[in-house]
C-alpha positions as CSV (number, residue, x, y, z in Angstrom):
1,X,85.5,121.9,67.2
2,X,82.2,123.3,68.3
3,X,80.4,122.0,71.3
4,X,76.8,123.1,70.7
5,X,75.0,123.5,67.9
6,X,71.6,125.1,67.6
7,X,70.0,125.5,64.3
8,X,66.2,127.2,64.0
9,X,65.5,126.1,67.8
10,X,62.1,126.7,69.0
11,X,59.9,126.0,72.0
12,X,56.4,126.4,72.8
13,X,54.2,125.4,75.9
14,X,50.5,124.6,76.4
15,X,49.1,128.0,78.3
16,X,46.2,125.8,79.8
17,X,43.2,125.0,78.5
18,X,42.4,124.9,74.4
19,X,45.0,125.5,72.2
20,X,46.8,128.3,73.7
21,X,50.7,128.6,73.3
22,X,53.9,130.7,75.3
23,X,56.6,130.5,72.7
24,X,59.6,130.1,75.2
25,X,62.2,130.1,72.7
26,X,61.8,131.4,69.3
27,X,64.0,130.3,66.5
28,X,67.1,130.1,67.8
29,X,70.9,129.4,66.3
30,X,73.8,130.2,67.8
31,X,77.0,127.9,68.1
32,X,79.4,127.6,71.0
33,X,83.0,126.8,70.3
34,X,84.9,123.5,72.0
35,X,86.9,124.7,75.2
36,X,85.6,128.3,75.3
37,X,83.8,130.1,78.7
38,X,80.2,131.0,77.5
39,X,77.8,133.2,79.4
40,X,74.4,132.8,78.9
41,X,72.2,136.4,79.8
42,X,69.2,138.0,79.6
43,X,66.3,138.6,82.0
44,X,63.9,136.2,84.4
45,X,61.9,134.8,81.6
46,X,64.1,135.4,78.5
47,X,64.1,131.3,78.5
48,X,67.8,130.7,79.7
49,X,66.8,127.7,81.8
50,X,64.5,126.5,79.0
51,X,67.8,126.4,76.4
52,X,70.1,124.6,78.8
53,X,67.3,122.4,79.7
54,X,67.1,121.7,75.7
55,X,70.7,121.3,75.5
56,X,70.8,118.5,78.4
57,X,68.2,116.5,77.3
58,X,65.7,116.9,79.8
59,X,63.2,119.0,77.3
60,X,62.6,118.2,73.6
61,X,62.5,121.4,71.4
62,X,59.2,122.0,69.5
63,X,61.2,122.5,66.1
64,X,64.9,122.6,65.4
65,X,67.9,121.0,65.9
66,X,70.2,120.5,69.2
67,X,73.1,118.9,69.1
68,X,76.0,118.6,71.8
69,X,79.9,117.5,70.4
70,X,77.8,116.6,66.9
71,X,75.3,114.2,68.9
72,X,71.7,115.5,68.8
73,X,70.7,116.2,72.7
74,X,68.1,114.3,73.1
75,X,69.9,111.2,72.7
76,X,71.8,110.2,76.2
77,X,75.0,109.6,74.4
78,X,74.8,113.8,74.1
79,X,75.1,113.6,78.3
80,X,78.1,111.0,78.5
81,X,80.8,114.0,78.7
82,X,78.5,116.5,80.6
83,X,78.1,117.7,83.7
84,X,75.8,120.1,85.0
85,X,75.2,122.2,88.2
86,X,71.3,123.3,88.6
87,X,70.4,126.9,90.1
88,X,69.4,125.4,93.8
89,X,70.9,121.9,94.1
90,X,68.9,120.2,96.6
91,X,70.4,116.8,98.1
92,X,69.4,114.6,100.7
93,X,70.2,116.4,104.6
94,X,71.2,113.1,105.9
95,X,73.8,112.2,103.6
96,X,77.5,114.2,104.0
97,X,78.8,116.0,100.9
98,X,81.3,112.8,100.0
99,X,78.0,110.6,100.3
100,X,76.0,112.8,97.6
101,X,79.4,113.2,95.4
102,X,80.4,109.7,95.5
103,X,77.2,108.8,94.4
104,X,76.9,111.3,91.2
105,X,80.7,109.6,90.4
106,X,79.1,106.4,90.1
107,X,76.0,107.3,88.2
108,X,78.5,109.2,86.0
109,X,79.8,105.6,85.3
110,X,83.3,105.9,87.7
111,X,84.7,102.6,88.2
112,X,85.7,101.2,91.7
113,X,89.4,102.1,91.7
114,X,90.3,105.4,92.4
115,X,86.6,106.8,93.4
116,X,87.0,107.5,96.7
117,X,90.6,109.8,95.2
118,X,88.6,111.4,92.4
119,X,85.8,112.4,94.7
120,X,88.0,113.9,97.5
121,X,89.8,115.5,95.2
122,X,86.1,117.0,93.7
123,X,85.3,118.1,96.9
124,X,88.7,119.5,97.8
125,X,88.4,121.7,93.9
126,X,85.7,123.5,95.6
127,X,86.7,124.7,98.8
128,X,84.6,121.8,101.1
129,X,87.8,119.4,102.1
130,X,87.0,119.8,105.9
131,X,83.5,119.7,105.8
132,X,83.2,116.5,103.5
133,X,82.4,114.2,106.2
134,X,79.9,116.5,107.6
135,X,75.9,115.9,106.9
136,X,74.9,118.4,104.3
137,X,71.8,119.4,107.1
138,X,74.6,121.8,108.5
139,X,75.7,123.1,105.1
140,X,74.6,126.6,104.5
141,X,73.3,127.8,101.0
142,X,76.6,128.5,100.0
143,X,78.4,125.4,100.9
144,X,75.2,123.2,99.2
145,X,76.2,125.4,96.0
146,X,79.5,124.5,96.2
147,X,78.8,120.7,96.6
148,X,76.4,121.0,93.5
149,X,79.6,122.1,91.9
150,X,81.9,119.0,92.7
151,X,79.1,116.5,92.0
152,X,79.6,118.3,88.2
153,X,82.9,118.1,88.1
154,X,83.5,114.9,89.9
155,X,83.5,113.0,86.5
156,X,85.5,115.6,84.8
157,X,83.3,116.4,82.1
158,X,84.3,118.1,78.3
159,X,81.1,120.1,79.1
160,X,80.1,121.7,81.9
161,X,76.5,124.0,82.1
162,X,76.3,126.0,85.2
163,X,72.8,127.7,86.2
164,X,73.6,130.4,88.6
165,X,77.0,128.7,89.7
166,X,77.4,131.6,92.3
167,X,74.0,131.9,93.4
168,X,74.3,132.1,97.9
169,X,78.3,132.1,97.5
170,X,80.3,135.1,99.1
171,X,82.8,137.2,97.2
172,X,85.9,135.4,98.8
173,X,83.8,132.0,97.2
174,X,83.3,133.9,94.0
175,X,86.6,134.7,93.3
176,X,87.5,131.4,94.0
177,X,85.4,129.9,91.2
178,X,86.5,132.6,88.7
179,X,90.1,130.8,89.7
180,X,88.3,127.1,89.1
181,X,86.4,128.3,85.5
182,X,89.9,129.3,84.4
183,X,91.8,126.1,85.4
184,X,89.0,124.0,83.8
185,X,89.0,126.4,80.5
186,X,93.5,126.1,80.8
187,X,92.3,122.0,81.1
188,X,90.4,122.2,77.4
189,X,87.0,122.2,79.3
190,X,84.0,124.1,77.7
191,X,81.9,126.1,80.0
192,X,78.4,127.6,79.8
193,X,77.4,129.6,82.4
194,X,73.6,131.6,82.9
195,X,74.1,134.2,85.3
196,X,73.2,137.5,86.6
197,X,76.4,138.8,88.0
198,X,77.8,140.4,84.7
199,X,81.0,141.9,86.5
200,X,82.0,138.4,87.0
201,X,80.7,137.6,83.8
202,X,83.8,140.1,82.2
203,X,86.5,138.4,84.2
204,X,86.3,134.9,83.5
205,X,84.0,134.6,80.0
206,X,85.0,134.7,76.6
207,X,81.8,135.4,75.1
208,X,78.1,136.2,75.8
209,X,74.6,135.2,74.5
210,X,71.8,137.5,75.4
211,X,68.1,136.2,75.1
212,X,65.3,138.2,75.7
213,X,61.8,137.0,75.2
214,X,62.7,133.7,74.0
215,X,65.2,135.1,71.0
216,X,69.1,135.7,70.7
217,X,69.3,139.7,70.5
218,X,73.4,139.8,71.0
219,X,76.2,137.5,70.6
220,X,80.1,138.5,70.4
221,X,82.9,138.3,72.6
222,X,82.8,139.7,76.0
223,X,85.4,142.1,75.8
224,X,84.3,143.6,72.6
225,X,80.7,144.0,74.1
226,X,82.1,145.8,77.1
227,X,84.1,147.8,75.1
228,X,81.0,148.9,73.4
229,X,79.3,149.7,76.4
230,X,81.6,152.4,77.5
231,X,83.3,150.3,80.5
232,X,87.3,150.9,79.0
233,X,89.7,151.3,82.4
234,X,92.8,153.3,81.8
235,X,95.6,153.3,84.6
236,X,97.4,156.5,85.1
237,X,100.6,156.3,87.1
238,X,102.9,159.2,88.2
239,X,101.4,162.1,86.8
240,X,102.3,165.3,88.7
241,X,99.7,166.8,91.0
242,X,99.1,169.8,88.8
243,X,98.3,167.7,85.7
244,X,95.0,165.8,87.4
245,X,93.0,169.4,86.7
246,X,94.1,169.5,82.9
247,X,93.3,165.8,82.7
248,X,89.8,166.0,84.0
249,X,89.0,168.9,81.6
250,X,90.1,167.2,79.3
251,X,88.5,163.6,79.3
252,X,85.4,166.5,80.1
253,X,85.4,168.0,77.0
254,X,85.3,164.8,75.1
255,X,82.4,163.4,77.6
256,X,84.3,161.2,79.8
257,X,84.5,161.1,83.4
258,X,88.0,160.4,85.8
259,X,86.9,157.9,88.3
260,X,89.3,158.5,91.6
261,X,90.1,155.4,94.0
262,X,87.1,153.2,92.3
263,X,86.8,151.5,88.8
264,X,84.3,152.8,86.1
265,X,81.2,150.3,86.0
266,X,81.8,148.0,83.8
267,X,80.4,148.4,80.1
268,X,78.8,144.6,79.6
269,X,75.8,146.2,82.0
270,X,74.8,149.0,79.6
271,X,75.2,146.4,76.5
272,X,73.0,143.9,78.4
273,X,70.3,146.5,79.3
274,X,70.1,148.4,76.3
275,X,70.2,145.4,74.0
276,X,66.9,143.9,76.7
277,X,65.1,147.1,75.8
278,X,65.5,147.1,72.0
279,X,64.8,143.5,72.2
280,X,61.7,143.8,73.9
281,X,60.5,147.0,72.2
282,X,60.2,145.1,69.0
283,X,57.1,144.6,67.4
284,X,57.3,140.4,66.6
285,X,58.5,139.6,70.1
286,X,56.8,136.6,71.0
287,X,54.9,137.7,73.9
């Protein structure tokens, strides 16, 4: 089953006065498979908030065709089994976190029985159990990022689209949503994720989209792309002391390099940044 569909998607704004045009997104296809973990990359101003803001409804395309579990996306029926977590959710201070989640569960069309369960237990998914009575005016950035998160998941969406999920989060809360994006994915849940931390990208993704300048440039599974990008990790266990030597002139002679007490950077990286500078090297990128 495929979860979005994009066929030949394109958007253009007004540059100001006359008729002057940015071309945002360029022609675009790509399709995202039902219960998969989707990273969404590329550079500030490839137009990765202007696709997931096509996908959710909230911007109509200039051409082409989006359409979310076969509904096109900008009808609201597309949004029913969505949920979505901006880059800097901003709620009201005065409110505590179960106020703000409690009400997203009954926009999300929640009934009575049950909410007040289904939203602790939102909050609890998250890390914020004993701070959900507290006014979100005493939440840092990290906490209000996590709250974003359980007003997405509160209604347990078939979709969820994550901008920056881990923007202000430290790496104790970062592992603990790689943890949450795998339950969700074990659940049947399809994820789509734009980020900028590609390390985390490789744990917990199954595949990668790369924009640059408004087009698709790469696309594959993220193993496979980090494989191509050099970042392979090979344990080595209980070789005598004498061996390290012959092993480093070895991997030498070949052009590789033995990485003691620290992992080898990970290969996604040089995929992501060399694919960037073809991308934008090309002669027809929409400028």
């Amino acid at each position: 089953m495929v979860a979005i569909e994009i066929e030949g998607l394109t958007k253009d704004f007004r540059s100001g006065a006359g008729d002057g045009r940015i071309r945002a997104l360029d022609r675009i296809s790509l399709r995202i498979e039902a219960g998969a973990v989707t990273a969404l990359l590329g550079p500030n101003g490839s137009g990765k908030s202007t696709l997931l803001k096509i996908i959710l409804g909230l911007l109509a395309p200039s051409a082409g065709d989006c359409r979310v579990f076969g509904v096109p996306s900008g009808r609201v029926e597309s949004r029913v089994a969505v949920g979505y977590l901006p880059e800097a959710p901003d709620f009201y201070p005065h409110l505590t976190g179960f106020e703000v989640v409690r009400f997203f569960a009954r926009m999300g069309g929640l009934p009575g029985a049950g909410l007040r369960e289904r939203v602790g237990a939102a909050i609890a998914e998250v890390g914020l159990g004993a701070a959900a009575h507290r006014r979100i005016a005493t939440y840092s950035q990290g906490m209000r990022q996590r709250l974003g998160l359980a007003q997405a998941l509160v209604t347990d969406p078939w979709l969820l689209i994550l901008d920056e999920p881990t923007s202000g989060i430290d790496p104790a809360g970062a592992a603990e949503f790689g943890g949450l994006i795998r339950r969700l994915k074990d659940r049947g849940r399809t994820v789509l994720l734009s980020s900028h931390q590609l390390d985390q990208v490789e744990e917990i993704c199954d595949g990668a989209v790369l924009l640059d300048r408004g087009r698709v440039i790469e696309t594959g599974r993220v193993d496979e792309l980090a494989r191509r990008g050099g970042g392979g990790l090979l344990g080595v266990e209980s070789l005598p002391e004498n061996a390290w030597d012959e092993l480093r002139a070895w991997l030498g002679a070949r052009g590789g390099v033995l990485h003691e007490g620290r992992a080898p950077r990970a290969g996604l990286r040089r995929v992501f940044l060399e694919a960037a500078r073809d991308g934008g090297n090309r002669e027809d990128c929409p400028r």
